[in-house]
MIRO-977921 format. One line per field, with one value per residue (C-alpha): chain; x negated, y negated, z negated; residue in one letter. Coordinates in Angstrom, 3 decimals. Example, Ala and Ser with C-alpha at 12.3 -4.5 7.8 and 13.67 -1.06 7.14 Angstrom:
<rs>
chain = [A,A] .
x = [-12.300,-13.670] .
y = [4.500,1.060] .
z = [-7.800,-7.140] .
resn = [a,s] .
</rs>
This chain:
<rs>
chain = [A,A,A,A,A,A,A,A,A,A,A,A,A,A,A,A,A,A,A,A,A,A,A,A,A,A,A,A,A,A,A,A,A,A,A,A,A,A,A,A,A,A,A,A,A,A,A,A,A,A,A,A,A,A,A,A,A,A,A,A,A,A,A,A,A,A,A,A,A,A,A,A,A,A,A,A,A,A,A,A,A,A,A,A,A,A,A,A,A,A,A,A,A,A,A,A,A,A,A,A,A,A,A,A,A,A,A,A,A,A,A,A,A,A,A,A,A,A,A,A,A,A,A,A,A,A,A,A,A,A,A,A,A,A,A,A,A,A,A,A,A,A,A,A,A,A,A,A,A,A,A,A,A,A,A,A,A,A,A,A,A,A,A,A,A,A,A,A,A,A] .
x = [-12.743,-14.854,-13.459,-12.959,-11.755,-8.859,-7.270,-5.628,-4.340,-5.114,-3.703,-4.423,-2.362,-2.568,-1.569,1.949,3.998,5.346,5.516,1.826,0.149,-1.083,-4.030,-4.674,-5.153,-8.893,-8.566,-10.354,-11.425,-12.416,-13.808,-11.999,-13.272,-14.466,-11.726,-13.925,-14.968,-18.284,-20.482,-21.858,-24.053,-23.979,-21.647,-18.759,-16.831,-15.419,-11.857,-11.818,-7.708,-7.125,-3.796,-3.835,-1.352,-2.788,-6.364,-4.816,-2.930,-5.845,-8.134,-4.997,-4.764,-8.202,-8.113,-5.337,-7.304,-9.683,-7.591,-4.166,-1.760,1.571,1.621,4.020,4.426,4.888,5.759,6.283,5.871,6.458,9.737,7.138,5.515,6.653,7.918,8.905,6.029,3.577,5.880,5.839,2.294,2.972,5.675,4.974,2.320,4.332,6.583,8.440,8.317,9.241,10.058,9.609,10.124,6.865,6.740,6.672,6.732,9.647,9.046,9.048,11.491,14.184,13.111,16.163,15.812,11.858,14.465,16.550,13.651,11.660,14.733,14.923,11.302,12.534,11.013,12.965,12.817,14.526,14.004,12.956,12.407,8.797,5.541,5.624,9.270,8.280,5.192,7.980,10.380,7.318,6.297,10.562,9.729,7.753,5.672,3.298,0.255,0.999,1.465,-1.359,0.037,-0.673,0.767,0.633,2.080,0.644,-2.335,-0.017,1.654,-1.999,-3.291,-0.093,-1.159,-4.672,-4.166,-1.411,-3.981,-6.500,-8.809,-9.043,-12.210,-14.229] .
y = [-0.428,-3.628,-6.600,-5.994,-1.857,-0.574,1.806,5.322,8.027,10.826,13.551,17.793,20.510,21.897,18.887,18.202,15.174,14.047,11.495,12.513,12.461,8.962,10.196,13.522,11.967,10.608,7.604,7.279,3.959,2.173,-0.489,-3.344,-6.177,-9.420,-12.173,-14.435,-17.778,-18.380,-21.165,-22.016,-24.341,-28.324,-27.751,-27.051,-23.769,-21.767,-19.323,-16.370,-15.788,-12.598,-11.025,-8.251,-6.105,-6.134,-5.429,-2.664,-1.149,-1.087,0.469,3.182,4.177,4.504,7.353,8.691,9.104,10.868,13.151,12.934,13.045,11.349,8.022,6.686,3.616,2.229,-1.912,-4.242,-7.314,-11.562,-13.000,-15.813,-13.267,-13.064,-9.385,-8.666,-9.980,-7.498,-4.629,-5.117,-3.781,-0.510,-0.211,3.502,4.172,4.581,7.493,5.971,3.213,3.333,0.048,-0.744,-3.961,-4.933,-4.722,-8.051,-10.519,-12.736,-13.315,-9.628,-9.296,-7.085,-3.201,-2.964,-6.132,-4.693,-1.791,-3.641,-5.490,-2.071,-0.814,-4.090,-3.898,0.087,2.151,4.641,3.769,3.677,2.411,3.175,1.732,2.095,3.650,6.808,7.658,6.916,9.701,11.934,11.083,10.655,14.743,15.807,15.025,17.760,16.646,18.917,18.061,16.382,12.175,9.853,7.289,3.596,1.288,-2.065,-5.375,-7.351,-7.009,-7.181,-3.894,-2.738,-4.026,-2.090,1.046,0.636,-0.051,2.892,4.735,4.064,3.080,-1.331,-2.447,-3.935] .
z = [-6.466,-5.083,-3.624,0.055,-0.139,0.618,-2.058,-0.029,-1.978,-0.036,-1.846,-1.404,-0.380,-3.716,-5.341,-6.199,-6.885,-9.977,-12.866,-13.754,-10.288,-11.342,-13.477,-11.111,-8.688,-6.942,-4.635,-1.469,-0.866,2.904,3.510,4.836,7.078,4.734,4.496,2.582,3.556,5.512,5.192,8.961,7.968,7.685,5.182,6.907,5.802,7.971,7.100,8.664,9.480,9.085,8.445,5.546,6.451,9.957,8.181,6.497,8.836,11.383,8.690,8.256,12.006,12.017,9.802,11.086,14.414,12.436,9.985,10.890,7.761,7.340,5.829,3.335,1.970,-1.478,-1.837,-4.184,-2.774,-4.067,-2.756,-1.984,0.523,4.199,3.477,7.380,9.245,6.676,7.335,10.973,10.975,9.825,12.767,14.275,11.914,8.381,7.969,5.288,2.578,-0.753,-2.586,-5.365,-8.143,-9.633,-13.199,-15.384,-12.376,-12.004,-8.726,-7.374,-4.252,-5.131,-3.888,-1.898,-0.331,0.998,1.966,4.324,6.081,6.456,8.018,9.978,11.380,12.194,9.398,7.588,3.494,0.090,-3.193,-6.683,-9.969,-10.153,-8.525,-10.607,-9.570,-6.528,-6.120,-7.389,-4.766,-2.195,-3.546,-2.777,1.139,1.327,4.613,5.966,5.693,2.290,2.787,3.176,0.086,0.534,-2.603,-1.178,-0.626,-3.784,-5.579,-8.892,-7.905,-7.176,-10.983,-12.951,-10.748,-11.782,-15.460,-15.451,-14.232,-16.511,-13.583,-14.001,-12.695,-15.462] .
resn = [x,x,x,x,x,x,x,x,x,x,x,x,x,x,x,x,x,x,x,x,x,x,x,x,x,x,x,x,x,x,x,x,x,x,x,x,x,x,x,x,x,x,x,x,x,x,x,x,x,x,x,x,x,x,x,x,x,x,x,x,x,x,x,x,x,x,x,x,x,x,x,x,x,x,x,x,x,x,x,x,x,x,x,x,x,x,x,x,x,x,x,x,x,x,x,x,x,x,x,x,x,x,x,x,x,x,x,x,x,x,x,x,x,x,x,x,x,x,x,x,x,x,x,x,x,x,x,x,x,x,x,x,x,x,x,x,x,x,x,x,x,x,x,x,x,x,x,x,x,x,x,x,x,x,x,x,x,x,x,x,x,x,x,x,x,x,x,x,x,x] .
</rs>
């Protein structure tokens, strides 16, 4: 996965959820709109302001236009993160969210504190005590068509998934 992509598990029909799903399964990755900073010239830099979440969550309803699939959520986010504002985005378009902590940060909000603010911003969610227990419990909801899975909310929580996964860019 490059810089700038956003990582979707999109899993089959055949597929099923558990503690294993990790390595089975075969991301699909978008593209998502580049947040860098641009040089304009003169030397003056300019930041493009762009909200992730919002990034994200416009990429998602995208594809949902095109194949519609029910979207859950997985997050682990900072406590130094604005947890409400991000989750607002996915108002309407997230089925569910599952929280989670994320491993070996000290500073990981508390999975059922992401719980109460999902419920807050009006979407339905619980929590677990990590991402594979969370596919599991994700793969017990039994939607139909299988979930669209997002894991989001820090790019820490997005590294442990990768390096579970034996998938770390190099």
């Amino acid at each position: 996965m490059q810089p700038g992509q956003l990582l979707v598990l999109d899993l089959p029909h055949e597929v099923s959820i558990d503690e294993g799903t990790l390595g089975q399964v075969h991301p699909i990755v978008h593209p998502l709109p580049d947040l860098r900073a641009r040089n304009l010239g003169g030397g003056r830099v300019f930041h493009q302001v762009v909200d992730g979440g919002r990034a994200v969550a416009n990429a998602l309803a995208d594809l949902e236009e095109r194949v519609s699939r029910p979207l859950v959520l997985v997050v682990g986010m900072l406590a130094t993160k604005d947890c409400e504002n991000f989750l607002k985005n996915f108002t309407g378009l997230a089925r569910r969210i599952v929280a989670v902590p994320i491993p070996h940060q000290e500073k990981s909000l508390a999975a059922g504190a992401i719980v109460d603010v999902a419920r807050g911003v009006g979407i339905p969610a619980q929590s677990e005590t990590d991402v594979a227990t969370a596919l599991a419990a994700i793969g017990r909801f039994a939607l139909d068509p299988p979930a669209r899975i997002l894991i989001t909310g820090s790019l820490y929580l997005a590294g442990e998934v990768l390096k579970q996964n034996g998938t770390l860019p190099t």
